[in-house]
TORNU-71773 format. One line per 2 residues: number of its first residue (from 1); for each residue x, y, z of C-alpha. Coordinates in Angstrom, 2 decimals, decimal comma. Example, Ala and Ser with C-alpha at 12.3 -4.5 7.8 and 13.67 -1.06 7.14 Angstrom:
1 = 12,30/-4,50/7,80; 13,67/-1,06/7,14
# end
This chain:
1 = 4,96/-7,34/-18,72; 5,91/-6,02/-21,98
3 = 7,76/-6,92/-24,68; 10,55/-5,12/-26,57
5 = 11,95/-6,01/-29,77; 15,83/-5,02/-30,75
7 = 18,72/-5,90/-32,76; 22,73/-5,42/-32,51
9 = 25,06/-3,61/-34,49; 28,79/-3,94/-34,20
11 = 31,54/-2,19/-35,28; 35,13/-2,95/-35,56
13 = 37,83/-0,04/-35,53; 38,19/-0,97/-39,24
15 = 34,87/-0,09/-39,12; 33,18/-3,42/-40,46
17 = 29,45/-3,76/-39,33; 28,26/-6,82/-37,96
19 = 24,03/-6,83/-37,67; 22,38/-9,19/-35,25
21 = 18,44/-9,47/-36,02; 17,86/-12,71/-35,63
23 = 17,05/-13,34/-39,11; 15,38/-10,02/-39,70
25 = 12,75/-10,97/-37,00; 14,41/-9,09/-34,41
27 = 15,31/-10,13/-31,23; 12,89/-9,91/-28,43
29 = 12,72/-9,61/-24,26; 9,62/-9,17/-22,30
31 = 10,01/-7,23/-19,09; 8,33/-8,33/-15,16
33 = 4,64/-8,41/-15,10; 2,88/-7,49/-11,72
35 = 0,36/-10,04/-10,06; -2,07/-8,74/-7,34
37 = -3,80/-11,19/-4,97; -5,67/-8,11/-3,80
39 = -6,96/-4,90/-5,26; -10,24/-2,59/-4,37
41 = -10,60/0,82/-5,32; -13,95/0,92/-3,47
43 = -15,69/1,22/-6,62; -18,74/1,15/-6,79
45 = -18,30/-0,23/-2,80; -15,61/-2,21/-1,09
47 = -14,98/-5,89/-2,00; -16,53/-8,35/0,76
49 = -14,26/-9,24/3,12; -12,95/-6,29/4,91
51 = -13,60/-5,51/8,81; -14,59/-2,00/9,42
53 = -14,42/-1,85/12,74; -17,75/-0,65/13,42
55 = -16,25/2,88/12,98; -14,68/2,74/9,85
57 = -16,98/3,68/6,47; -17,04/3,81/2,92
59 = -18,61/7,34/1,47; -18,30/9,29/-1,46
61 = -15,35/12,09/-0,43; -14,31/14,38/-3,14
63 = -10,00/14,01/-2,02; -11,20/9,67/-3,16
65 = -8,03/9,07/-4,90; -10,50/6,81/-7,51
67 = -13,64/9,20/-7,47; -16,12/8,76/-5,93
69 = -15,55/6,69/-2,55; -12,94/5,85/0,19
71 = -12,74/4,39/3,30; -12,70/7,50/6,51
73 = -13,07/7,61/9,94; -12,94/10,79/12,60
75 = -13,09/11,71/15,33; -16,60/11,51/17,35
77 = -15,70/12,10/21,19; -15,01/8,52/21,96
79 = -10,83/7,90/23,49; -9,67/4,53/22,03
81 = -9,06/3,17/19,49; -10,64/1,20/15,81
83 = -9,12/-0,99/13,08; -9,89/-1,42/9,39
85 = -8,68/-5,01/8,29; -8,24/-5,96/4,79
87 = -9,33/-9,25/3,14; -7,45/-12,20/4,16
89 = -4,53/-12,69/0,82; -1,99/-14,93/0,34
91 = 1,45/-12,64/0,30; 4,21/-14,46/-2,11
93 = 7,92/-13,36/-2,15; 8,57/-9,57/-3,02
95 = 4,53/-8,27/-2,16; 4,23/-4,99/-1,59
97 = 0,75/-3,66/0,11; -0,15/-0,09/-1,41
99 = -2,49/2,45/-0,86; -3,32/5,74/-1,11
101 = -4,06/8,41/1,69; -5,06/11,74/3,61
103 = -5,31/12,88/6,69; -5,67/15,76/9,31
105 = -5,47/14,21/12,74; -4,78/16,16/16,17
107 = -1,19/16,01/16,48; 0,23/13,70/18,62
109 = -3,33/12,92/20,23; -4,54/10,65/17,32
111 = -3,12/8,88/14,88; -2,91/5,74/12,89
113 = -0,48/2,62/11,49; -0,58/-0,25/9,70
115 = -0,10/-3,82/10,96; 0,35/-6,99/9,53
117 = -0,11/-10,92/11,21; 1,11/-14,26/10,39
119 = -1,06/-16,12/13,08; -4,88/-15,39/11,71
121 = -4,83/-12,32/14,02; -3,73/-13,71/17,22
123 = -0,96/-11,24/17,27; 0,47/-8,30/15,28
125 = 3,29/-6,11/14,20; 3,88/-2,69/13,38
127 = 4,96/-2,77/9,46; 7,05/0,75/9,89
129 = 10,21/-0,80/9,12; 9,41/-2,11/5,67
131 = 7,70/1,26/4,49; 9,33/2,79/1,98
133 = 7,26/5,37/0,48; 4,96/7,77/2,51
135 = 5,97/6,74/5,72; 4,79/7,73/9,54
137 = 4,87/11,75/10,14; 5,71/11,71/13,72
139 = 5,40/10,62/17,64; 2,11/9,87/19,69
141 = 1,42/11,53/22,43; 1,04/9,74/26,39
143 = -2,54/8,86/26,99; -3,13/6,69/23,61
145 = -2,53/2,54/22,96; -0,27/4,17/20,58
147 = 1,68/6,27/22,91; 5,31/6,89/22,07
149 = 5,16/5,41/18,48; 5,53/7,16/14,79
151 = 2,34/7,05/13,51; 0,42/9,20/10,87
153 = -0,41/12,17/12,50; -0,67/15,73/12,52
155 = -0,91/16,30/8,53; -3,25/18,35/6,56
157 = -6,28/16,85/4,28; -5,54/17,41/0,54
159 = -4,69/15,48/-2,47; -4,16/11,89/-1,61
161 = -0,63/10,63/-1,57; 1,06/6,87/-2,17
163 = 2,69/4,73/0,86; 4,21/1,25/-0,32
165 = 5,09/-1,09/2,34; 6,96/-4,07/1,55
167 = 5,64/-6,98/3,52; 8,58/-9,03/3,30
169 = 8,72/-9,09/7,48; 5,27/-11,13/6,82
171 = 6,73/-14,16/4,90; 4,77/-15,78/2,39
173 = 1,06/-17,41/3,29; -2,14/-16,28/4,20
175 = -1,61/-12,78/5,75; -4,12/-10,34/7,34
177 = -2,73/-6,14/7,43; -5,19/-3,93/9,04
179 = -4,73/-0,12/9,87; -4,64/0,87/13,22
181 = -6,50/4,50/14,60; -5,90/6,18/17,91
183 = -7,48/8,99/19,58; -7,48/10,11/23,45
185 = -10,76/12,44/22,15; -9,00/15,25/23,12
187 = -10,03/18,67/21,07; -10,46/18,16/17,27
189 = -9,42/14,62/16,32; -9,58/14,80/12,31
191 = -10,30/12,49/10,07; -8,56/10,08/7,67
193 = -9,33/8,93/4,58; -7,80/6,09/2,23
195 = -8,43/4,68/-1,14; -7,07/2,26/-3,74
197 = -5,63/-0,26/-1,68; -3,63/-3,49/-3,38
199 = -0,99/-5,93/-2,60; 1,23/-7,02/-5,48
201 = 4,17/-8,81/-6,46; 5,97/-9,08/-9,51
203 = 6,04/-12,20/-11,47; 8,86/-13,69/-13,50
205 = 8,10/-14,06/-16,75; 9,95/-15,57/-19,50
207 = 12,92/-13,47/-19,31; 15,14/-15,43/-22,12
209 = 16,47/-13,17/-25,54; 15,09/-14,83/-28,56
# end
């Protein structure tokens, strides 16, 4: 966090000033720092840890938020579906997962979400409800595992934007998130892209007004 120094001046309607500067030190507060328990801009390759998917893949793309690499997959012919799970972290109170993206996927045909788990895996949910930045675009299509939910779809591949999800839903612990892609293969799928992922929370600091 930082920290700002100030005094206080008061003044009566007789208009006698009263100075507050602690001395002549001035007084002082320091503001919220930020603490990430996960943060990989891909640079000069992704941190160990991550699950690809066998379809997902790092590679130098110009539209890399944090030039030169991010994580993409498209489209290759194949219906179904393939996730890209972060590192295991440990989420505390107030964590927010952010990262940045683009995409240009066949509307409606594929598409993508994130996901989060409490249970190593076993089972997961869609995180939709605690986005509140850059959130899903529109409806999938019948014929997907993603059929009749928002997703990121549609879209058009350009500068990469920010979605912040707060992951309050997951409680605190060990958490896995993963993104989720869909395709039924049908015409051109696309591609998406992402970069600069991180989950943070902020940290109370020593908040008192010396």
């Amino acid at each position: 966090g930082a920290v700002y120094f100030f005094r206080l001046t008061v003044t009566d309607g007789a208009g006698n000033t009263t100075v507050d500067d602690a001395g002549g030190n001035c007084r002082s507060f320091r503001t919220r720092g930020l603490f990430c328990s996960f943060a990989d801009s891909l640079e000069p390759r992704a941190r160990a840890g991550w699950n690809d998917g066998g379809r997902w893949r790092v590679a130098e793309n110009a539209l890399a938020r944090s030039p030169a690499h991010a994580w993409a997959i498209d489209g290759d012919g194949r219906k179904g579906e393939a996730t890209l799970t972060l590192p295991v972290f440990r989420a505390a109170a107030g964590s927010v997962l952010e990262l940045w993206h683009t995409f240009e996927l066949a509307n409606g045909l594929s598409g993508g979400i994130v996901e989060g788990s409490m249970d190593g895996g076993e089972t997961w949910i869609d995180l939709e409800p605690g986005i509140f930045e850059g959130g899903y675009a529109s409806f999938m299509l019948p014929g997907s595992s993603l059929e009749g939910r928002r997703a990121w779809t549609g879209g058009k591949l350009g500068a990469m934007t920010r979605v912040g999800v707060a992951l309050d839903s997951l409680g605190e612990g060990e958490i896995h998130v993963r993104l989720r892609w869909a395709s039924q293969a049908i015409g051109t799928e696309g591609s998406w892209l992402v970069d600069d992922v991180s989950v943070c929370h902020a940290v109370a600091e020593k908040a008192s007004i010396g």
